[in-house]
TORTOR-203833 format. One record per residue (C-alpha): residue in one letter; residue number from 0; chain; x, y, z. Coordinates in steps of 0.02 Angstrom, whole numbers, plus 50000, padded with zeros to 5 digits. Each point is the difference from the previous one (the first is absolute). Last residue first. Layout:
N
+------+------+-------+-------+-------+-------+
: zake : guro : kelum :    c1 :    c2 :    c3 :
+------+------+-------+-------+-------+-------+
:    a :  NUM :     A :     X :     Y :     Z :
...
+------+------+-------+-------+-------+-------+
This chain:
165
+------+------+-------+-------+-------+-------+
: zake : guro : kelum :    c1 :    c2 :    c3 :
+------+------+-------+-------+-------+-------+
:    x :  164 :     A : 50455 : 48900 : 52065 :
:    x :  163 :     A : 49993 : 50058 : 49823 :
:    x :  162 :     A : 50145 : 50140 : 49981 :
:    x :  161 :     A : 49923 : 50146 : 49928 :
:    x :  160 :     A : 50039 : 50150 : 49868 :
:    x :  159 :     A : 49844 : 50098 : 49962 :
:    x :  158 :     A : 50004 : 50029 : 49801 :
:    x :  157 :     A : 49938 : 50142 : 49881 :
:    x :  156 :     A : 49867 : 49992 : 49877 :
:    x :  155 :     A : 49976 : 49854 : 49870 :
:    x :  154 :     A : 49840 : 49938 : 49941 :
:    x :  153 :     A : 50033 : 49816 : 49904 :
:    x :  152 :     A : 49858 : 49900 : 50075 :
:    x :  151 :     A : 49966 : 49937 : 49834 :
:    x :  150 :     A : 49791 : 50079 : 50008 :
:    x :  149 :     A : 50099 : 50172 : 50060 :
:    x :  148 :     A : 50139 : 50024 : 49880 :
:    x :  147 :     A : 49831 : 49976 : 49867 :
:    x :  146 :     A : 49938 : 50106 : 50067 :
:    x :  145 :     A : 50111 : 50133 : 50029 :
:    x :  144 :     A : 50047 : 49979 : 49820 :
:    x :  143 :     A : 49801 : 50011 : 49942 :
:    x :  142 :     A : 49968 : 50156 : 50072 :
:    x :  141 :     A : 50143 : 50131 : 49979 :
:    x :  140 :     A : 50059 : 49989 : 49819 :
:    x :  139 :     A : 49863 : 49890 : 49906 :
:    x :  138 :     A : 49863 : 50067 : 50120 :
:    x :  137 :     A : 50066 : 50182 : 49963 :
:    x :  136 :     A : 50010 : 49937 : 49803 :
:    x :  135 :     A : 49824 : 49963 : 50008 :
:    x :  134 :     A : 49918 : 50140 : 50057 :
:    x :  133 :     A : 50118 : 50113 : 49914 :
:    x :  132 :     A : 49939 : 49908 : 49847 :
:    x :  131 :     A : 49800 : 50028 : 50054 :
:    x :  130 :     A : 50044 : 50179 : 50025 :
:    x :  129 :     A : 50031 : 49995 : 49814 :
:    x :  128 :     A : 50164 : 50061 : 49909 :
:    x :  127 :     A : 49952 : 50003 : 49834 :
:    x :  126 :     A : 50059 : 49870 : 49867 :
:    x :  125 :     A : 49988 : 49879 : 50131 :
:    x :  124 :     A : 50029 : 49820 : 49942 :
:    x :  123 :     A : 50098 : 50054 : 49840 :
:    x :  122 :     A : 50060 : 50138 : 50089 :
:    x :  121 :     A : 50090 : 49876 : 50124 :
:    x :  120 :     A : 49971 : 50082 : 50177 :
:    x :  119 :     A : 49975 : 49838 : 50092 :
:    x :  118 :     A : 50149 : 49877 : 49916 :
:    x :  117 :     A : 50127 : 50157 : 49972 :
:    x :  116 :     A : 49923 : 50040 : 50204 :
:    x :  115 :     A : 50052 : 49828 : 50052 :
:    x :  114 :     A : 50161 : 49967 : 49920 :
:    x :  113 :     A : 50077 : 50190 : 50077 :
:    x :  112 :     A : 49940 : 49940 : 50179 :
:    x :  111 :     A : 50054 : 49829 : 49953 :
:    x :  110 :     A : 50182 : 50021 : 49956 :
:    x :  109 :     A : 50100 : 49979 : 50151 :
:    x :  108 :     A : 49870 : 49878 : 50106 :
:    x :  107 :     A : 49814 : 50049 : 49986 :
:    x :  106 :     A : 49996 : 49890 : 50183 :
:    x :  105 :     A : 50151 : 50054 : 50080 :
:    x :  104 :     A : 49925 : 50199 : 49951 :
:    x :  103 :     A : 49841 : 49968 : 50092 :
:    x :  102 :     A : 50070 : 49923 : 50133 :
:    x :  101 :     A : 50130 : 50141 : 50028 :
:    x :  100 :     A : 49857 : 50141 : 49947 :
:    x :   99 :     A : 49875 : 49908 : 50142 :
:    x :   98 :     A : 50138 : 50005 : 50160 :
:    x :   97 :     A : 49919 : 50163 : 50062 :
:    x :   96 :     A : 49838 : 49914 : 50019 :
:    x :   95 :     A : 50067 : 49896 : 50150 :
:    x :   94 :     A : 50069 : 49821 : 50001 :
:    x :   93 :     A : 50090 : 49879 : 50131 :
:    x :   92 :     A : 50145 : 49879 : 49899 :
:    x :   91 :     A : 50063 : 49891 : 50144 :
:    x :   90 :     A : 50177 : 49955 : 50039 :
:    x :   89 :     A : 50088 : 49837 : 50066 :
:    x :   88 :     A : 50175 : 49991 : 50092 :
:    x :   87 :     A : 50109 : 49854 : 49979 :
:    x :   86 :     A : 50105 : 50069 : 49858 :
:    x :   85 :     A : 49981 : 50192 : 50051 :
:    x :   84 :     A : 50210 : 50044 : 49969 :
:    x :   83 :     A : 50010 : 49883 : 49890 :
:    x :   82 :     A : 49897 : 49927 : 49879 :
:    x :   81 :     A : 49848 : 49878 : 50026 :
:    x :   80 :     A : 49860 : 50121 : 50067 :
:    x :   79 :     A : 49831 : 49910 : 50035 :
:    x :   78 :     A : 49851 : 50046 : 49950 :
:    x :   77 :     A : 49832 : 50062 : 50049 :
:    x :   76 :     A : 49866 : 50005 : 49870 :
:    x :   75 :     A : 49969 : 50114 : 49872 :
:    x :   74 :     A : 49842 : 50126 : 50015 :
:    x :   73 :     A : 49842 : 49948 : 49917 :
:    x :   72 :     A : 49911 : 50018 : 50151 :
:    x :   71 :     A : 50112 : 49988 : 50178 :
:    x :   70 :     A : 50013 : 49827 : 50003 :
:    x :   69 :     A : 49949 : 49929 : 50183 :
:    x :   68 :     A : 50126 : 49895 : 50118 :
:    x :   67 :     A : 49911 : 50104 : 50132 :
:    x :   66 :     A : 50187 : 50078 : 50039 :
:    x :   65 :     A : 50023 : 50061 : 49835 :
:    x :   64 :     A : 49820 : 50061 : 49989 :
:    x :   63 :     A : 50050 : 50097 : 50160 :
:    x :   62 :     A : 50168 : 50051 : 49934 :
:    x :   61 :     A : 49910 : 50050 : 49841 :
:    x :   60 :     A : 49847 : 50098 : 50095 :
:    x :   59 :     A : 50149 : 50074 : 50094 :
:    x :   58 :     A : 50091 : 50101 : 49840 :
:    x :   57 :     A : 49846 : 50077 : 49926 :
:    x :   56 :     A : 49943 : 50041 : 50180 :
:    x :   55 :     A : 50150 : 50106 : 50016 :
:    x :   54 :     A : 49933 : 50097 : 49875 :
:    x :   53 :     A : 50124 : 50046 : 49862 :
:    x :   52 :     A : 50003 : 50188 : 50001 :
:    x :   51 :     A : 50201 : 50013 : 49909 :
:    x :   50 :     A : 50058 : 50108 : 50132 :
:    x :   49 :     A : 49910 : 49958 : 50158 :
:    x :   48 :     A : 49924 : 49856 : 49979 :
:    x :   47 :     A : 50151 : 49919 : 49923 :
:    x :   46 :     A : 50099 : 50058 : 50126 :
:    x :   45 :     A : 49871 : 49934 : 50157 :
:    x :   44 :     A : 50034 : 49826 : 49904 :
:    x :   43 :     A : 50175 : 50006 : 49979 :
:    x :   42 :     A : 49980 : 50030 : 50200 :
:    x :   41 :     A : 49897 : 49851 : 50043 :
:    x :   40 :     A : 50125 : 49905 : 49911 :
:    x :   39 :     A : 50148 : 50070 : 50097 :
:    x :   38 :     A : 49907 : 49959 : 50166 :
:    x :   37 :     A : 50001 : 49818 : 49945 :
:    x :   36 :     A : 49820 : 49916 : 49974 :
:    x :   35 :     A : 49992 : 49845 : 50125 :
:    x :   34 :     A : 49920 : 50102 : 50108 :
:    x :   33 :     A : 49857 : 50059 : 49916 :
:    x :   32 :     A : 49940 : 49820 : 49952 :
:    x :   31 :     A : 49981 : 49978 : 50193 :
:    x :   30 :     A : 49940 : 50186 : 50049 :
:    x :   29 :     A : 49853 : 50016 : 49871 :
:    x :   28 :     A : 49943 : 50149 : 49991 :
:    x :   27 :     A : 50093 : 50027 : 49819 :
:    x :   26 :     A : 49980 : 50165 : 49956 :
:    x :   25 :     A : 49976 : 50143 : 50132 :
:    x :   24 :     A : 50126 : 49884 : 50097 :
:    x :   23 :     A : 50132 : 50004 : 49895 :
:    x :   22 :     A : 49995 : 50192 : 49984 :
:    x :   21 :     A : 50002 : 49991 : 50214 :
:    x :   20 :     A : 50155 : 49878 : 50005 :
:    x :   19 :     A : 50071 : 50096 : 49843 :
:    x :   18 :     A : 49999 : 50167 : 50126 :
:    x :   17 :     A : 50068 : 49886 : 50140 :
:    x :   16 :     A : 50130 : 49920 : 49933 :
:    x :   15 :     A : 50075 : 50156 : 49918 :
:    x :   14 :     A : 49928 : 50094 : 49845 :
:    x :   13 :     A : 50107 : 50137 : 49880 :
:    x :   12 :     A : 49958 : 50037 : 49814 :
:    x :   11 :     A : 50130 : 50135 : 49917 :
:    x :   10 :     A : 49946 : 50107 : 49847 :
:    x :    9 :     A : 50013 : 50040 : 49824 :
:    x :    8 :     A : 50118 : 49865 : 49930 :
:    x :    7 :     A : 49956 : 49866 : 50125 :
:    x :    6 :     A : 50111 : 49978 : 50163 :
:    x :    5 :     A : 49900 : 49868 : 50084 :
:    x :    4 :     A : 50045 : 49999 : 50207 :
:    x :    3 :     A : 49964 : 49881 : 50115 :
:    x :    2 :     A : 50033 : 49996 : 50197 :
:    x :    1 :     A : 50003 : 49854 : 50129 :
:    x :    0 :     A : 49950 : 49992 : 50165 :
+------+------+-------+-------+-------+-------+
C-alpha cells in the first residue's frame, strides 16, 4: 500500500491506497475509467479539494468528457506536448470559477483593464458617474472577455496530464 503526503504551507495532506480508493469512489463510480486514473492523480485531486476547494467533480466531468471524445464548453481542447520532458504526453485544460480573473485578464491583455474604463468612464460620455456606466463597464471588464474566451474555446484553467492509450 502506498502512502502520500502534500506538504502545503499551512498544513500536511496524507491518503494511502485505500483512503483515495474510497475518495475515488465517492466520485467516479465507474471502476473501468477509474482504473486507468493513477493513484497520484486521484490524490492532486483530494489536494485541490482540500486546500484550494476545487470539487473533485470539476476535475472528473473533464476526464469523463475527455474520455466521451466530448469538448468540455468553451474550454480548449486537448493537446499534445512537443518539448521535452512531456513531449509525447497530452494535457487537458478543466475549468472552475476560480480560474475567471486569469481568463479575464488573458483576454483585456496588459493594457485593457486601464483602455477599457478611459473608453467607459470618459467624462465626455459620462460626465457623472451613472449606474448605467458601472453597468456597462462591469460587462466590458468581466462579461464580455469571458465570453468571448468562451465562444473561441479559449478558457484556460489548470491541466490533467495523460498519456492517450
Amino acid at each position: 500500500m502506498k502512502n502520500w503526503t502534500a506538504i502545503l504551507a499551512t498544513r500536511e495532506i496524507k491518503a494511502d491506497t485505500r483512503s483515495l480508493d474510497a475518495f475515488a469512489s465517492a466520485y467516479l463510480p465507474d471502476q473501468e475509467l477509474r482504473s486507468r486514473i493513477a493513484e497520484k492523480l486521484w490524490f492532486d485531486i483530494q489536494v485541490h479539494y482540500l486546500e484550494f476547494g476545487i470539487h473533485p467533480m470539476e476535475i472528473v466531468d473533464a476526464i469523463q468528457n475527455l474520455e466521451a471524445g466530448e469538448p468540455q464548453n468553451g474550454v480548449k481542447p486537448a493537446t499534445k506536448f512537443t518539448r521535452q520532458p512531456l513531449k509525447g504526453l497530452w494535457h487537458k485544460h478543466y475549468f472552475t470559477a476560480r480560474f475567471l480573473p486569469a481568463n479575464i485578464s488573458l483576454a483585456l491583455g496588459k493594457n485593457g483593464l486601464r483602455d477599457t474604463i478611459e473608453t467607459i468612464l470618459d467624462p465626455v460620455k459620462y460626465p457623472v458617474i451613472t449606474p448605467e456606466a458601472i453597468e456597462e463597464l462591469a460587462h466590458a471588464v468581466v462579461s464580455a472577455p469571458v465570453e468571448k474566451r468562451d465562444s473561441d474555446g479559449k478558457i484556460t484553467g489548470e491541466w490533467v496530464i495523460f498519456a492517450k492509450h
